[in-house]
C-alpha positions in Angstrom: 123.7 145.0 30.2 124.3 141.6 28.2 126.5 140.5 30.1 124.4 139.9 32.8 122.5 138.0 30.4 122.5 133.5 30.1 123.8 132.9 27.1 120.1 131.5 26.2 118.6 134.3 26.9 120.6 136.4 24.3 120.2 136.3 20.4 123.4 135.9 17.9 124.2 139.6 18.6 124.1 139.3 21.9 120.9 141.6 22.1 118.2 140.5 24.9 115.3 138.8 23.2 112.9 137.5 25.7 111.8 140.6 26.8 112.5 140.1 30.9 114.2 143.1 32.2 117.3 141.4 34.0 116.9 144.1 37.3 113.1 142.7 37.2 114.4 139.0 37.7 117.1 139.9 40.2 115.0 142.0 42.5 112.2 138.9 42.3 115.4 136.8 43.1 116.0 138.6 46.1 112.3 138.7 47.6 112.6 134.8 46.9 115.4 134.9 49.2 114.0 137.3 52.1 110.8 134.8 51.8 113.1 132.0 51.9 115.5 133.5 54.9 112.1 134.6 56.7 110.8 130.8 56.7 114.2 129.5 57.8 114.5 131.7 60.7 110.9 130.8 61.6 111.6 127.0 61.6 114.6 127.3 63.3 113.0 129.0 66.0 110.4 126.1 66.3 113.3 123.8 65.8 115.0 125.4 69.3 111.1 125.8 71.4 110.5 122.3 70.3 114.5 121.7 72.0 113.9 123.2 74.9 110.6 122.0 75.4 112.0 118.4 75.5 114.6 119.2 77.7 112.3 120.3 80.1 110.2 117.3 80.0 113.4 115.1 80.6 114.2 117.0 83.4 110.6 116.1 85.1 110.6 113.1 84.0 114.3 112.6 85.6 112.6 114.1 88.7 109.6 112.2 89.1 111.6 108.9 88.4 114.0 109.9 91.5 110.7 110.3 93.3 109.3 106.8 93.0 112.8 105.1 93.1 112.8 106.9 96.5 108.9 105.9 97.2 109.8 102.5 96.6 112.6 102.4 98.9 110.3 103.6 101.9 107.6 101.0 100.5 110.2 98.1 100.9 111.4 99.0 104.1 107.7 99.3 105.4 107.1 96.0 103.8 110.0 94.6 105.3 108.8 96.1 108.8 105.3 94.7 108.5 106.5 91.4 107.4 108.8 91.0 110.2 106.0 92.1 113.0 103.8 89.6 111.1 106.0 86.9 111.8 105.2 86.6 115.0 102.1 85.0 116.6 101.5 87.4 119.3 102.4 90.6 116.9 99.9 89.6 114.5 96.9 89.2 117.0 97.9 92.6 118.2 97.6 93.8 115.2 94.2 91.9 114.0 93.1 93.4 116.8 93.8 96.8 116.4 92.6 96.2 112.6 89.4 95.0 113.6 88.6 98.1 116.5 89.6 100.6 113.8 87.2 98.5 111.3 84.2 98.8 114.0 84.7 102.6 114.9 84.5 103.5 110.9 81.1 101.5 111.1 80.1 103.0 114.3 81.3 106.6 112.9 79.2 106.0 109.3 76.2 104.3 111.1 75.8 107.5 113.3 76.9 110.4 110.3 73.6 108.3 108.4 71.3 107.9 110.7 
């Protein structure tokens, strides 16, 4: 059918002279757009994995920075503790003390697990 044909494609008379079947160009037209429709599918499926995969790793992260906001809160308040039993003379002999006993059974323990 001519009229089917672009108006370069057709002589004076309207006659098809380049010798391509129109039916051959539209069916190759139509694999061009499976192909094409195949490859868009494909990347938006990436598109969403590569979504969701990102959301997930937010969500940890979210997660593990709850974690240490809440490890640093305990961390303070020990601090806080310690520095407020250091404060005081007698505390911190106490605790040298109990530093330096738990200092000379790790010795004692290593010496005899050695020897």
């Amino acid at each position: 059918n001519c009229s089917l044909l672009h108006p370069w494609l057709a002589g004076a008379d309207g006659q098809d002279r380049s010798g391509i079947d129109p039916e051959s160009l539209e069916r190759g037209n139509d694999q061009g757009l499976d192909t094409l429709s195949e490859r868009v599918g494909l990347l938006k499926m990436a598109t969403h994995s590569i979504r969701n995969e990102a959301e997930s790793q937010h969500t940890i992260l979210d997660k593990l920075g709850m974690g240490f906001a809440s490890t640093h809160s305990v961390l303070g308040s020990a601090s806080d503790k310690f520095k407020m039993v250091m404060s005081n003379k007698q505390n911190r002999n106490i605790t040298l003390v109990i530093v330096a006993s738990v200092a000379l059974l790790l010795l004692y323990w290593y010496w005899k697990k050695s020897g």
